[in-house]
N, C-alpha and C positions, 0 to 999 in steps of 0.2 A: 469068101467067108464074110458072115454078118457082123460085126462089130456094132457097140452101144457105150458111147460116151455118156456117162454120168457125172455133170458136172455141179457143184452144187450153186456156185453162181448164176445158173440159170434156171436155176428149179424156183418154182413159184411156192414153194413151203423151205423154204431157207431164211432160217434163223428162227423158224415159227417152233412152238412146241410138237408139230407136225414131224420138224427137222430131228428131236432126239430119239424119235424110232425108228429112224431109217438105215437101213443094214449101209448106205453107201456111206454118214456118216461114220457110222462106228469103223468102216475101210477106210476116208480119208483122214481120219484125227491121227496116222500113222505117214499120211504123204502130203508135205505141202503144198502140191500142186491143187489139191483138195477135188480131185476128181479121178474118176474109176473108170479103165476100159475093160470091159468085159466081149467074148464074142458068144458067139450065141448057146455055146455048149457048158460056159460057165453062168452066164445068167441061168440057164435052165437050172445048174446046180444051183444058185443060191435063193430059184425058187421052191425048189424040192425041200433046200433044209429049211426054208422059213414055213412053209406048209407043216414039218416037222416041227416048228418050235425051235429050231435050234441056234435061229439069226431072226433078223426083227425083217419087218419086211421093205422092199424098194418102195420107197413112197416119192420117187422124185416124178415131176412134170414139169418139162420144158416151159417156160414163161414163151407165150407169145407174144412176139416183137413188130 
């Protein structure tokens, strides 16, 4: 199974005003670790409901290093 670490440490719009529409923020402001795993049947749901309106969207991108 696929898994997808969303970590906001490494996302290249972390701490931008990019960062306060991102569904994974509005996930970690509840987990200190400040990141999100999802596998790939749950991102598909949280792209379904942001397509709906219902969550903001994944804006995160990996910083290349």
């Amino acid at each position: 199974m696929t898994t997808f670490v969303l970590d906001c440490s490494d996302c290249v719009g972390h701490e931008t005003p990019e960062c306060d529409d991102c569904v994974v923020r509005y996930l970690v402001e509840r987990d200190e670790e400040r990141r999100v795993t999802l596998d790939g049947d749950e991102l598909r749901a949280v792209q379904v409901m942001s397509e709906a309106g219902l969550v903001p969207t994944v804006r995160h991108l990996r910083a290349v290093s």
